[in-house]
LOKOL-58408 format. One line per 2 residues: number of its first residue (from 1); their letters; for each residue x, y, z of N, C-alpha, C. Coordinates in steps of 0.2 Angstrom, whole numbers, m for minus. Layout:
# LOKOL-58408
NUM) a) X/Y/Z/X/Y/Z/X/Y/Z; ...
***
This chain:
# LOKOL-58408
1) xx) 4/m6/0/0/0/0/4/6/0; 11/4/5/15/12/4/16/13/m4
3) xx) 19/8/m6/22/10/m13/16/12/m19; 11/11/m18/4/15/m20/5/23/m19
5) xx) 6/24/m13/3/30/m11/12/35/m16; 15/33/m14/23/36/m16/23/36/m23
7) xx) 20/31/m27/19/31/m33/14/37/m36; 9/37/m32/3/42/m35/6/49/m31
9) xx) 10/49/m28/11/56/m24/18/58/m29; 21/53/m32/26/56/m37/23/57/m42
11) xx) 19/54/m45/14/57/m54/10/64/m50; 8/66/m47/6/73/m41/9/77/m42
13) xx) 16/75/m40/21/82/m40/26/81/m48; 26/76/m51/27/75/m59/22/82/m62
15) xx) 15/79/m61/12/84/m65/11/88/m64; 11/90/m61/10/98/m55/15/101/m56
17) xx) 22/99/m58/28/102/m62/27/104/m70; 25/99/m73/23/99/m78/17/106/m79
19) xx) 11/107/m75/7/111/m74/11/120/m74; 15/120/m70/20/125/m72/25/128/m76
21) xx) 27/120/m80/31/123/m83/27/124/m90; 22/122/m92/21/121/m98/16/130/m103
23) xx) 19/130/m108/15/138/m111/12/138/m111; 9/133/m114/2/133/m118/m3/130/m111
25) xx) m10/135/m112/m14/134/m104/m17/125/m105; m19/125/m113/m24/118/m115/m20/113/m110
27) xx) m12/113/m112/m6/108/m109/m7/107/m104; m5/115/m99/m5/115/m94/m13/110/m89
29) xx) m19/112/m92/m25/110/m89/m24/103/m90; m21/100/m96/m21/91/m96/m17/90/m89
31) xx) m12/91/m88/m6/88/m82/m11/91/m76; m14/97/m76/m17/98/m69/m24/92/m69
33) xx) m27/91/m74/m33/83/m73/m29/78/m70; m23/78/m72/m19/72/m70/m17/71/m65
35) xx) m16/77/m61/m13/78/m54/m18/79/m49; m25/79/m50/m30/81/m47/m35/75/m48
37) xx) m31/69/m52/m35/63/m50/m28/57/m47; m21/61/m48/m18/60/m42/m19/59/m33
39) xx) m21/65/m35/m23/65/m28/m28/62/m26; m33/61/m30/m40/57/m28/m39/51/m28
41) xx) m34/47/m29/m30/39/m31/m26/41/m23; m24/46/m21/m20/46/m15/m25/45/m9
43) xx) m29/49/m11/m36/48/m3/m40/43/m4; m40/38/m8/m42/33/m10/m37/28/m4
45) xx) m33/29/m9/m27/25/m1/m27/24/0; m29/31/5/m29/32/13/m35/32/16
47) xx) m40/28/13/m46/25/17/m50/30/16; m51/35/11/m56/43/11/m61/39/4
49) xx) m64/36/3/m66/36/m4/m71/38/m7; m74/44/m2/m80/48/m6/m77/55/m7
51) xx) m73/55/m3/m65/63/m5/m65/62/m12; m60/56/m13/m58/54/m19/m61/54/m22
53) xx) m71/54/m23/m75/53/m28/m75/62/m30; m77/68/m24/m78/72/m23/m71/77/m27
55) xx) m65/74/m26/m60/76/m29/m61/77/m36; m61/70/m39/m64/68/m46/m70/74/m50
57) xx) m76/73/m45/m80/75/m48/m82/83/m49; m77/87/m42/m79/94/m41/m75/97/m45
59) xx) m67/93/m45/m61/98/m46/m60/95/m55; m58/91/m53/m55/85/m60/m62/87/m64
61) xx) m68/87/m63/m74/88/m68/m76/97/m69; m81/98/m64/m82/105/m66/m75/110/m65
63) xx) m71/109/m59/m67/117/m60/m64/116/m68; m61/110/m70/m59/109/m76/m62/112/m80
65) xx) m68/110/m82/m75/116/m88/m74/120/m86; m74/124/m81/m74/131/m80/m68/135/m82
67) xx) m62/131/m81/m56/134/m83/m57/134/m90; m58/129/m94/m57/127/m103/m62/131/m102
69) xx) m69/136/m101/m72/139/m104/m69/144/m104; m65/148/m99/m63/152/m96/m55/155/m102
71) xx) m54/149/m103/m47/151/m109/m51/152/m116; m57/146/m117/m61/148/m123/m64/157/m125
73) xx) m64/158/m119/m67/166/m118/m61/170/m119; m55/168/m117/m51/173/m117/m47/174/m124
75) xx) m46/167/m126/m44/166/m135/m48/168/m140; m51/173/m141/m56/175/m148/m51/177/m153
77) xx) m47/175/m155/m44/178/m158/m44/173/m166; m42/176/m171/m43/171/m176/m36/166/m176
79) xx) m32/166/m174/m26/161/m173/m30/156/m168; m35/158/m164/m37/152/m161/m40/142/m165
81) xx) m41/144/m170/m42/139/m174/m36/136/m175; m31/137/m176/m26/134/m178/m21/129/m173
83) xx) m21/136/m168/m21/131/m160/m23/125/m160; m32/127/m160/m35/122/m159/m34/116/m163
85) xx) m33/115/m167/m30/111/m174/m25/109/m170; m17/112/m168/m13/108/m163/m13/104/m159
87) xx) m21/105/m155/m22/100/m149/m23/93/m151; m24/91/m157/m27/85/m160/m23/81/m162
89) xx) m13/85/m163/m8/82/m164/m7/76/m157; m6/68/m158/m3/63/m156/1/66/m151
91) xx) 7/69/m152/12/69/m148/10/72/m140; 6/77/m140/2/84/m136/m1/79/m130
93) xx) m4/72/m132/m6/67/m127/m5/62/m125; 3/61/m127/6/55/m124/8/58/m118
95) xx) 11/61/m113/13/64/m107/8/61/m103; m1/66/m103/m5/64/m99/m8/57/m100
97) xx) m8/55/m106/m9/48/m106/m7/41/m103; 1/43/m103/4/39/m100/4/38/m92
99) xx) 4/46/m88/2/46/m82/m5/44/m80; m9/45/m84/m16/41/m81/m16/35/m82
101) xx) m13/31/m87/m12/23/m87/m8/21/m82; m5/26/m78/0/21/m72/m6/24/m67
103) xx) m10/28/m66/m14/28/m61/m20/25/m61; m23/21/m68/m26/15/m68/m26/8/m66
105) xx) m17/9/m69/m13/3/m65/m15/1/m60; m14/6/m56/m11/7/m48/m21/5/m44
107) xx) m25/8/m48/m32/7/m46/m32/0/m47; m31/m2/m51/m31/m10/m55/m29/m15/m49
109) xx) m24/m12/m46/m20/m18/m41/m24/m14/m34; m24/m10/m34/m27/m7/m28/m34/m14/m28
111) xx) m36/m11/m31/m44/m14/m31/m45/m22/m31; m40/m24/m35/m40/m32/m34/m36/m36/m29
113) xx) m28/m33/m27/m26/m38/m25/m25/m35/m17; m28/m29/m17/m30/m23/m9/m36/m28/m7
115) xx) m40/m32/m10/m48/m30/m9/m50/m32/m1; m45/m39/4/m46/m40/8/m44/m34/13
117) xx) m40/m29/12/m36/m22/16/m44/m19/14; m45/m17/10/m51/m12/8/m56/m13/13
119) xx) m59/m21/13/m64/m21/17/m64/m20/26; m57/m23/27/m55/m21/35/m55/m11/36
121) xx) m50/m8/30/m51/m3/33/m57/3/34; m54/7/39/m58/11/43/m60/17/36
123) xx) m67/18/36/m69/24/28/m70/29/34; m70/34/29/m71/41/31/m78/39/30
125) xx) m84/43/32/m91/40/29/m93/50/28; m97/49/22/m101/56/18/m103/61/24
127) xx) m107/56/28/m112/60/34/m104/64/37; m98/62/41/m94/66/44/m93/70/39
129) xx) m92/70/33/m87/73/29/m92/82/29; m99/79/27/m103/83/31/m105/87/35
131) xx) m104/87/40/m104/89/46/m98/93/47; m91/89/47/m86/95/45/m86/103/41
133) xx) m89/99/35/m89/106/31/m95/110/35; m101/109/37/m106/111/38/m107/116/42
135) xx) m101/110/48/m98/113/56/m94/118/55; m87/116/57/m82/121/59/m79/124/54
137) xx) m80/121/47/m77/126/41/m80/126/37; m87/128/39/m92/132/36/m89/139/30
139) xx) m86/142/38/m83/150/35/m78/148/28; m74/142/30/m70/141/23/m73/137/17
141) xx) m78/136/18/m83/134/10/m85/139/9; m89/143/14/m93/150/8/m86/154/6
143) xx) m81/156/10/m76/159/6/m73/158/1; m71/150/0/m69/147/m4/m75/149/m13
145) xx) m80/148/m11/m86/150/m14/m85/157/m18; m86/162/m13/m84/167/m16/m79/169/m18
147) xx) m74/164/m17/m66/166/m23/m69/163/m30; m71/158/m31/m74/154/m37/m76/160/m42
149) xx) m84/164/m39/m87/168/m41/m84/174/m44; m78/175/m39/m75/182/m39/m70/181/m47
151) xx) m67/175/m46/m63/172/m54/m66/173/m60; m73/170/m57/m78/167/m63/m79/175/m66
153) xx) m82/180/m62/m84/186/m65/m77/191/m68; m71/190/m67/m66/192/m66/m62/188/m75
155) xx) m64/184/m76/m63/179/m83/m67/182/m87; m76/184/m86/m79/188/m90/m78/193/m90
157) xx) m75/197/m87/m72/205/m89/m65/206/m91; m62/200/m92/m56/199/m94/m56/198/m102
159) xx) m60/195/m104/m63/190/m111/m68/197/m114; m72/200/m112/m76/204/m116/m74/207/m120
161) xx) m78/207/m125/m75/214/m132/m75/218/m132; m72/226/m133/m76/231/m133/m77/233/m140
163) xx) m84/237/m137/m88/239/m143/m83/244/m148; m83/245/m152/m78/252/m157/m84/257/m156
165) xx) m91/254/m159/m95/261/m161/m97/265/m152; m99/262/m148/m104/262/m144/m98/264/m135
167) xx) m91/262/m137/m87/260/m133/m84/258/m126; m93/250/m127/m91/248/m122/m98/243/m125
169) x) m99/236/m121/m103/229/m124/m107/233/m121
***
């Protein structure tokens, strides 16, 4: 099980480098899917497995749209087409490809050859995870919230066009 967790915490900080180092934003959001379902294979490990789904579905799913909507807004330019035409090249998707085939691995063996650890160990159960948030770090979900919002509106004024005749949308 260690060698699981050290595995998926090196593809984590692998892509999460990658995340940084890369120009192009498309590239950069591949290795961040990657590294954000790294970490949902790590909480998974470690006995959390509605985290891991919540990791998956809140971060690795929607924040994900929201950033690809978010660059789609901000790229109107006509070279955008050609980009896009880029992302379709082979090479572009073997890095994240790779790394998510070693993290299905690692599910693969987790899931079959863990499965009598799996059922002994101790789960996080939804209900706590619940009451956590609900309870003492309330203040830090609605904050967290309003940074969301505050990005989200802050993308739409960044991406708008201005009018030439009228000199403003």
């Amino acid at each position: 099980m260690n060698f699981l967790f050290y595995i998926s915490a090196f593809i984590a900080v692998a892509a999460t480098g990658m995340v940084i180092t890369r120009t192009n934003a498309v590239h950069a959001l591949l290795y961040l899917i990657v590294s954000l379902l790294a970490v949902a294979l790590i909480f998974f490990t470690l006995g959390a497995p509605f985290i891991a789904a919540l990791e998956v579905i809140v971060y690795a799913g929607a924040i994900m749209v929201l950033f690809i909507f978010a660059i789609m807004m901000l790229n109107l330019s006509s070279a955008t087409v050609q980009q896009e035409q880029g992302l379709l090249a082979p090479g572009i998707w073997r890095g994240p490809a790779l790394l998510c085939l070693v993290l299905a691995g690692e599910l693969a063996y987790f899931l079959t050859a863990e499965h009598e650890r799996l059922s002994r160990m101790d789960l996080v159960p939804p209900k706590q995870v619940g009451i956590a948030l609900f309870g003492p770090y309330v203040l830090g979900v609605e904050l967290a919230s309003m940074l969301l919002l505050a990005g989200l509106v802050g993308a739409y004024h960044l991406g708008r066009q201005e009018d030439e005749t009228k000199g403003e949308r």
